[in-house]
C-alpha positions as CSV (number, residue, x, y, z in Angstrom):
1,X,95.7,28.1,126.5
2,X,94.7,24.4,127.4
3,X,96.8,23.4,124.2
4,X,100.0,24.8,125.4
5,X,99.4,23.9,128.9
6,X,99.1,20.3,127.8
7,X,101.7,20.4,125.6
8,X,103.9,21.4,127.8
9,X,103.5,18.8,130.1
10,X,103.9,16.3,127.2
11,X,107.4,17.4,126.7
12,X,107.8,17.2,130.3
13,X,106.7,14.2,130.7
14,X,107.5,11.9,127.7
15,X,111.0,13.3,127.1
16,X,113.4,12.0,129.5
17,X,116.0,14.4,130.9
18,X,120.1,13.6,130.0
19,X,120.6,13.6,133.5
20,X,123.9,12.1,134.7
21,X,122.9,8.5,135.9
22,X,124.4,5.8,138.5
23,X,126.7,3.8,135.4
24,X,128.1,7.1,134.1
25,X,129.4,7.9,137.3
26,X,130.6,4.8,138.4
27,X,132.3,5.1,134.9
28,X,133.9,8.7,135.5
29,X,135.2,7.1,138.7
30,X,136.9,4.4,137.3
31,X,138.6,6.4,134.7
32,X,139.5,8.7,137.3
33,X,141.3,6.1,139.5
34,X,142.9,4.7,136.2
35,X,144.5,7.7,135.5
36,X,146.5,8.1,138.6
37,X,148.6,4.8,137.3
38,X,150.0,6.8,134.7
39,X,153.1,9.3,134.7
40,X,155.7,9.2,137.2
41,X,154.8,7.9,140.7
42,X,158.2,8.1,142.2
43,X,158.6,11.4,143.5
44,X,159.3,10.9,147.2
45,X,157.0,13.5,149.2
46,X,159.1,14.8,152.7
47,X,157.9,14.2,156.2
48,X,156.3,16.9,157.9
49,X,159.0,17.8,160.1
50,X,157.5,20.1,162.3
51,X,155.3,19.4,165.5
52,X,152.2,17.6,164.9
53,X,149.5,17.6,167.6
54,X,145.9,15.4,167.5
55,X,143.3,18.0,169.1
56,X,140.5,15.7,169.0
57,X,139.3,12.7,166.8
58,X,139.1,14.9,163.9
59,X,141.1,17.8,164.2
60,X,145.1,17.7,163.7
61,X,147.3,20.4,164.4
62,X,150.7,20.7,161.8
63,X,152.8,24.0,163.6
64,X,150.4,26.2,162.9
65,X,148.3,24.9,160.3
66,X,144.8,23.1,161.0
67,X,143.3,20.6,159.3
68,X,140.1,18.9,160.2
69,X,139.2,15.1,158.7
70,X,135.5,13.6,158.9
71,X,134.3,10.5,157.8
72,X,137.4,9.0,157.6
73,X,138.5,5.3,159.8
74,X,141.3,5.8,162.8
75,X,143.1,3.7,160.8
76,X,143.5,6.1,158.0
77,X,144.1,9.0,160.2
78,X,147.2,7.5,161.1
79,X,148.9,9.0,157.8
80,X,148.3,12.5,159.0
81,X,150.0,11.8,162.7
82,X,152.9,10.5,160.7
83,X,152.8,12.9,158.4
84,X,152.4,11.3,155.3
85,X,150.0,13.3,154.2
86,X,150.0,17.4,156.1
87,X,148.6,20.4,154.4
88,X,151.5,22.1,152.5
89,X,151.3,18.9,150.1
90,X,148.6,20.5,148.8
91,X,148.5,24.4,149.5
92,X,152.5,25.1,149.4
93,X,154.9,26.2,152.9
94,X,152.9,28.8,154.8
95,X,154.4,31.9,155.0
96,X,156.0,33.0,157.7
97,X,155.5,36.8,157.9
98,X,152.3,38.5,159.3
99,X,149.5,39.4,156.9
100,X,146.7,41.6,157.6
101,X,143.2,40.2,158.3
102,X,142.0,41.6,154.4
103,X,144.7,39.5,152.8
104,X,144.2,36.4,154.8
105,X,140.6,36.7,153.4
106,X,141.2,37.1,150.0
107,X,143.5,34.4,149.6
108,X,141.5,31.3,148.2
109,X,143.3,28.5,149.8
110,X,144.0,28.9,153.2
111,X,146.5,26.7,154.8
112,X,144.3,26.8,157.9
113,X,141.1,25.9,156.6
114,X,141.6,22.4,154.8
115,X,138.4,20.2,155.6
116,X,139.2,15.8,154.2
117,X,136.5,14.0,154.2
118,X,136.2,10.4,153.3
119,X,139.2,9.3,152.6
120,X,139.5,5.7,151.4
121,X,141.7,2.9,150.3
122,X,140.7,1.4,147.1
123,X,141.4,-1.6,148.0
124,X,140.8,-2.8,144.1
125,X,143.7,-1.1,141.9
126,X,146.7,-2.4,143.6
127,X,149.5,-2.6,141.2
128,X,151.7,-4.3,143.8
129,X,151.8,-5.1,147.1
130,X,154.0,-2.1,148.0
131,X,151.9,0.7,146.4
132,X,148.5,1.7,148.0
133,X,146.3,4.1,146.2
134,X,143.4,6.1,148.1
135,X,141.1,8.9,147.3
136,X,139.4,11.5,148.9
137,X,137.5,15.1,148.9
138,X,139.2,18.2,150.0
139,X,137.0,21.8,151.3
140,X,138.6,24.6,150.6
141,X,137.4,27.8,152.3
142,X,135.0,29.9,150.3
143,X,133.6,26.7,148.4
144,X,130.8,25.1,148.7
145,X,132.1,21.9,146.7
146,X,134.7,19.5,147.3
147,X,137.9,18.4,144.6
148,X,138.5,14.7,144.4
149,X,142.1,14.2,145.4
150,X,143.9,10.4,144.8
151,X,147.3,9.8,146.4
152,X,149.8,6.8,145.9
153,X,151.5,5.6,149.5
154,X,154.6,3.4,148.6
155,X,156.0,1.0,151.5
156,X,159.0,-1.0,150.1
157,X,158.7,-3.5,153.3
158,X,155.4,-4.2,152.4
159,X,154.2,-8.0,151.6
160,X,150.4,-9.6,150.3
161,X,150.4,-10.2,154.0
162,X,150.6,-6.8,155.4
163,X,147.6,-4.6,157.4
164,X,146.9,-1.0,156.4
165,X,148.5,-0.4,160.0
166,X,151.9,-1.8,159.0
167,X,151.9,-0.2,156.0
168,X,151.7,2.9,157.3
169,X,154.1,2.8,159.6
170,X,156.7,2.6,156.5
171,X,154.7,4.5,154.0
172,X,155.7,7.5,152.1
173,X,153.8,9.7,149.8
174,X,155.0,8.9,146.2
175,X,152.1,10.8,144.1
176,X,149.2,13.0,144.5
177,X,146.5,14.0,142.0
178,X,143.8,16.3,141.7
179,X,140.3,15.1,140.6
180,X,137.3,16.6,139.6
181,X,135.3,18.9,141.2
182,X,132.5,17.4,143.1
183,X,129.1,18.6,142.4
């Protein structure tokens, strides 16, 4: 019984788990934000046109659609109040009609329970001086994990010279892309 006792903590020991380490992420990233420069990235995304209302630092009110943002610089959180970037980019128009409290559970992605965290510019895979990429995670209700999300902002005024705030101010959304699942 010793034996297999000690063996067992050889092969624990002396055989290194495959583990996922710090370069193969960095890696996965990388070829993550790569991929967004390729396809089409001139689709214009609309204004939300509706009423959009800041309930505190980190909650944002679209009609009738919440969505909450954490971790993320006032800055940034400027392309929501514009409405750059609102929640039926992602989940579709809300309907309209009255659903019982059953089907509003079922349903997966909820229009009023979108959670961004940490959204960012990467500041490091400009193309041009007009084009803006950024990434960050989106909740979904019901799941415990986040999915990477990139986006593309496109401001034709835009110069070397210009600050994130400017560029907002004349951005639209040109391209979004879903990422990988965040575990």
């Amino acid at each position: 019984m010793t034996k297999i006792i000690t063996v067992i903590f050889l092969f624990i020991f002396c055989f290194p788990c495959k583990a996922q380490d710090f370069n193969e992420k960095i890696l996965n990233k990388k070829n993550n934000e790569k991929k967004i420069a390729i396809g089409d990235s001139n689709k214009n995304y609309k204004l939300f046109e509706g009423k959009i209302i800041e309930i505190d630092e980190n909650t944002f009110l679209f009609d009738e659609e919440v969505l909450f943002v954490y971790n993320t610089s006032k800055e940034l959180k400027r392309i929501f109040l514009k409405g750059i970037f609102h929640p039926e980019i992602v989940t579709g128009p809300l309907s309209k009609g009255i659903l019982r409290k059953q089907e509003l559970d079922s349903m997966l992605i909820r229009n009023d329970s979108l959670r961004i965290t940490d959204f960012k510019e990467l500041k490091n895979y400009y193309k041009t001086p007009t084009e803006r990429k950024f990434i960050f995670w989106l909740f979904y209700k019901r799941l415990a994990n986040p999915t990477e999300y990139f986006i593309i902002l496109r401001n034709e005024n835009a110069t070397l010279e210009t600050d994130i705030e400017g560029f907002i101010n004349g951005a639209r959304l040109i391209k979004i892309e879903k990422g990988t699942l965040i575990i």
